[in-house]
N, C-alpha and C positions, 0 to 999 in steps of 0.2 A: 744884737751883737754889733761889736765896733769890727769891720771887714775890711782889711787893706788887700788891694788889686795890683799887681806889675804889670799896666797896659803900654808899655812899652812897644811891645809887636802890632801896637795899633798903627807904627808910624811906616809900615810896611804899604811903597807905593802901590800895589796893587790892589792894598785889600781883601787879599785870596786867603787861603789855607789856615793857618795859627792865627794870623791875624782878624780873620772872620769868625772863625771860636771866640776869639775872648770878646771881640764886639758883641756876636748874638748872643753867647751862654751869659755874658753879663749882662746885656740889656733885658734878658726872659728874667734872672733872678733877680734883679731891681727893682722892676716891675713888680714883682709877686710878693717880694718885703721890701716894701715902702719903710716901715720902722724901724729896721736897719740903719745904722752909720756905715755907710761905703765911701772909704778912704783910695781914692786912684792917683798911682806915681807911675810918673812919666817924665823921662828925661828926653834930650837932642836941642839941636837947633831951633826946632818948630814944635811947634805944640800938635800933641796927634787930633784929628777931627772925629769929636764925640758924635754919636748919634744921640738924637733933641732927649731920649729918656736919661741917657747918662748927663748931660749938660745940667740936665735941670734939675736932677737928685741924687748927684754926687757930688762929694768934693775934690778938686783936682790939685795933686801937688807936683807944678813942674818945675825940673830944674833945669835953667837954661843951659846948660852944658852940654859938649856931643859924648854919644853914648860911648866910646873908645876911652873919654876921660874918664864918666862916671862908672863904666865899670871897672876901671886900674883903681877907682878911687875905693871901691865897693870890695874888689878881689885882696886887697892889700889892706884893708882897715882902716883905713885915712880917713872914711866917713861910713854913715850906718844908717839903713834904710827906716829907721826910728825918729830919726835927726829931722825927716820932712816930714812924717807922715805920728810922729808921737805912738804912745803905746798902743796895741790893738789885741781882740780878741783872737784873730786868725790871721794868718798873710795867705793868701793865693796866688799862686802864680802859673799863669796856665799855658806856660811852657818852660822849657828848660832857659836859663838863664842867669846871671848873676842877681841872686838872690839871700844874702848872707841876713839871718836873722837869728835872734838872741833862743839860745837851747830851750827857755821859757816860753815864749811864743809860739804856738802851734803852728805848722806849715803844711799847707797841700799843695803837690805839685803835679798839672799834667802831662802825660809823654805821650805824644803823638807818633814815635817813630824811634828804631833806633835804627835806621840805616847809615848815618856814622860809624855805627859799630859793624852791623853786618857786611858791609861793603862799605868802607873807606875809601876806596879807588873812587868810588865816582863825586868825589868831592874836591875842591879847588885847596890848593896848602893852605892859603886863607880860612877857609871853613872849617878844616883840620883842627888848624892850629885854635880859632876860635871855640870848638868843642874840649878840647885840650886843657884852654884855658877855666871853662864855665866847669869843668871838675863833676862831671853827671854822678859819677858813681856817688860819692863822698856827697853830693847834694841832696840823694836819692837816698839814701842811710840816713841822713838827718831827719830827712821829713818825715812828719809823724803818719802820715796815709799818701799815696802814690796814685794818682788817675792813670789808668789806662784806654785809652780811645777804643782799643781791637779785644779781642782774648789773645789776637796773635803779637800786639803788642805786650801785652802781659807777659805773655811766653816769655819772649825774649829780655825781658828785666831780670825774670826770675835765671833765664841763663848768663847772660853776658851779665849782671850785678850780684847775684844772689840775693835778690829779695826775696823774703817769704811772703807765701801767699797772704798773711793774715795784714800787710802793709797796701796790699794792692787790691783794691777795687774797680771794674770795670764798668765803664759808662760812654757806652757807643755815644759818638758826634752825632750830627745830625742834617739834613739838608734844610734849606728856606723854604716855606710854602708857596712864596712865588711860582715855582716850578709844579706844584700840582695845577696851575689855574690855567682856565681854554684861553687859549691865544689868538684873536681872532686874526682873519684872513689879514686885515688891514697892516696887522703888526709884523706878521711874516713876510709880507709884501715889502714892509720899510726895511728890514732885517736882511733882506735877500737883496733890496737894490743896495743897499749902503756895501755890499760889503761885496756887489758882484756878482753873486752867486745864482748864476742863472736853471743852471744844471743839476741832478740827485749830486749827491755826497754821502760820503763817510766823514765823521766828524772827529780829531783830537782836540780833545783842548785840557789846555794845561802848561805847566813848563817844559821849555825845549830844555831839558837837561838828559846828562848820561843815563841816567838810571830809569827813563820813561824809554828809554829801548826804541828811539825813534828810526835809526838805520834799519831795524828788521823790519818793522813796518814799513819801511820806502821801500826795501825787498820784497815783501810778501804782496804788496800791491803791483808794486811792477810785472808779479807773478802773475796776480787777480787780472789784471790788463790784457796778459797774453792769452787768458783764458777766456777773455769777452766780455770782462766787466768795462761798463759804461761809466759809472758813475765817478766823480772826482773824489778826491783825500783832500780833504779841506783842514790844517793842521792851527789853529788857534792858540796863540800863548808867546809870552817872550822869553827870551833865552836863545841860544845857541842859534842863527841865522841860517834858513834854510832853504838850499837852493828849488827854487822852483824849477819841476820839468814835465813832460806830459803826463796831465792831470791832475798835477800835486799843487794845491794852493797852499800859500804860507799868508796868514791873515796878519800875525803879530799881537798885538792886543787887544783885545773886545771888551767893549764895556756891558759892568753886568747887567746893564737890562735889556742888555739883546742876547744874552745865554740862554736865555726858555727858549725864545725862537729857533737859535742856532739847533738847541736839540732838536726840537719838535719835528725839523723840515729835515732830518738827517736821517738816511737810511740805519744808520746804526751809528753807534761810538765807536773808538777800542782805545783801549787801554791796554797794552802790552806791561807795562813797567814789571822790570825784574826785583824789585822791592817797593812794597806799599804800607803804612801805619793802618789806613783806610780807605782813601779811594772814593771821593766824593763824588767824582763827573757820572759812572756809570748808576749812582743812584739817583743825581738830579737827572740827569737822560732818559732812566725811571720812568720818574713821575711826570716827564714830559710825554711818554708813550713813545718813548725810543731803545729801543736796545740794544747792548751791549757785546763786543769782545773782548775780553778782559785771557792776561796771564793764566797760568793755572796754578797761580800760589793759593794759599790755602785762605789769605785774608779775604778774596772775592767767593771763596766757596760761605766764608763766616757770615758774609752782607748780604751774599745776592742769592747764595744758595742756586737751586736750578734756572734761575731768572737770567741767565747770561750764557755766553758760548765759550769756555773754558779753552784756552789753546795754551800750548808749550811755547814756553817763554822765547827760546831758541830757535826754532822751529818758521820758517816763511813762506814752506809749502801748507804747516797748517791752517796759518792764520790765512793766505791766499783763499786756500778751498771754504773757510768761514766768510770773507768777503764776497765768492762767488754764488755761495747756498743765501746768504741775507739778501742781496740784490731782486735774484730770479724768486725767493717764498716767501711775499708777504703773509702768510700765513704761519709761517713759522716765525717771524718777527714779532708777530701778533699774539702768539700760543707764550714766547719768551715773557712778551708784556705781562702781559695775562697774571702770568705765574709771578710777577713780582710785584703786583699790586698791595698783596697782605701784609707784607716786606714794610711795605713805607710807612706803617703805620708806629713801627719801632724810633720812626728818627725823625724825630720833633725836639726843638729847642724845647719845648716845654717841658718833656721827661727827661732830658737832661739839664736840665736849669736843676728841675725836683732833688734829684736825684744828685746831685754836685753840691746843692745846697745842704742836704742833709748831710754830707762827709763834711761840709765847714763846722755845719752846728754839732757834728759830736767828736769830732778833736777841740774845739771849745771848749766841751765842755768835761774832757778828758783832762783838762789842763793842771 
């Protein structure tokens, strides 16, 4: 198959979320078809940084222009993602985006989320008006098959677009295996000086944004505190600047090869967030032998099943008394673990590589 890729979201300074999707799920199926023609378009200023498998058996088309142009240029028909990249068997694009291609051409598109739509408040006019403009519905009705990352994400296509189910197929994300591997003493030791951390913790990490629900949890600990918890809130990630006060570390951004550590050495995670597509850190936390306080939406009951401690999203006396119960029962930290071991055996880039590549090759060949 000739395969064109919109790795665009590679040029995401972080290299978190979307943008670590389309790196791994395309570097596992490149890997696995070599005989493949894989066509990657990539606009901006800078050219995004392949990892050495795509560098070395892919072809890349960039266009040196910033992506505000190319997409005015792309939304309005002035140019056509054909023009760089020539005719192909499938376009993928594995996230929502401006992506205009010929009604001929087969399209897959992945959705990771639609909290734009479920909650619009916690997004900047900018980001708004940005989804506004990429047309999800009307892009989402074209494509010939729909990825959905969650069942809970599916749900929600089928409400807020009316997709039928027979357009949507569901193929959970995955974590890296980095995070199953023993960490020895030595790495945690460098982990914990770099970054200060002398003391137990409780671990965020993630973006500081509205929707990760970070105020209740500065509530619900401030609670856990009066109740006798020792350990610190150690909050990792950039976004929204957070004042430090007693016991609250604000780290900023960590690089990911001190993430396994970070978990490993953390009394637990939490992840409060009032809306999630999936919810990566409590599975990589997982497989570090850490666990987890997660919301009580229904996307962590989908992932983690009993493997995590369920709290009311609203709620900062719940989540307090879950900080105070994980602290004092190693044993019950240990019992959560336990139970989510069989769990990780579902999220492997390599069953969703399989599994993604098979929906390219039969809208191909639907064609």
């Amino acid at each position: 198959m000739r395969i064109a890729v919109d790795i665009r979201s590679l040029l995401s300074p972080t290299g978190r979320g979307v943008s670590h999707y389309a790196s791994s799920l395309l570097s596992e199926m490149v890997t696995r078809h070599p005989a493949d023609t894989w066509m990657l378009f990539s606009s901006g200023r800078r050219r995004p940084k392949l990892p050495a498998v795509l560098r070395d058996t892919t072809r890349l088309r960039h266009v040196n222009l910033p992506n505000k142009v190319m997409n005015g240029l792309l939304a309005t028909g002035a140019t056509t993602l054909e023009r760089y990249v020539g005719p192909v068997d499938v376009w993928f694009a594995p996230n929502l985006g401006f992506v205009p291609v010929p009604e001929t051409t087969p399209l897959v598109v992945t959705v990771h989320d639609l909290s734009f739509e479920v909650a619009p408040h916690y997004f900047s006019t900018k980001d708004r008006l940005w989804h506004k403009a990429v047309r999800p519905r009307k892009l989402l009705q074209r494509a010939n098959k729909v990825i959905a990352i969650s069942n809970e994400t599916a749900k929600e296509l089928k409400q807020h677009y009316g997709l039928p189910a027979s357009k949507i197929t569901v193929i959970s994300s995955a974590i890296d295996s980095v995070y199953g591997k023993k960490i020895s003493v030595t790495e945690r030791d460098r982990v914990r000086q770099k970054y200060g951390l002398s003391k137990p913790y409780f671990l965020y990490l993630g973006a500081i944004e509205p929707r990760k629900n970070i105020p209740t949890l500065l509530s619900a600990y401030r609670l856990a505190r009066q109740q006798g918890v020792t350990a610190e809130l150690v909050l990792a990630g950039t976004g929204k600047k957070v004042k430090e006060t007693e016991g609250v570390r604000a780290l900023g951004y960590v690089d990911e090869a001190d993430k396994p550590a970070l978990y490993h050495d953390a009394v637990a995670l939490t992840l409060i967030s009032r809306h999630e597509g999936f919810g990566f850190p409590p599975l990589e936390a997982l497989a570090c032998g850490t666990p987890s306080i997660v919301s009580d939406l229904s996307i962590f009951q989908e992932t983690l099943g009993k493997a995590a401690w369920p709290v009311p999203v609203g709620d900062p006396a719940a989540i307090a008394d879950a900080l105070v119960q994980l602290e004092r029962d190693k044993r019950l930290c240990q019992n959560l673990v336990k139970r989510g071991q069989p769990l990780l055996k579902r999220y492997t880039w390599k069953r969703a590589a399989s599994e993604t590549y098979n929906v390219l090759k039969e809208v191909s060949r639907a064609r």
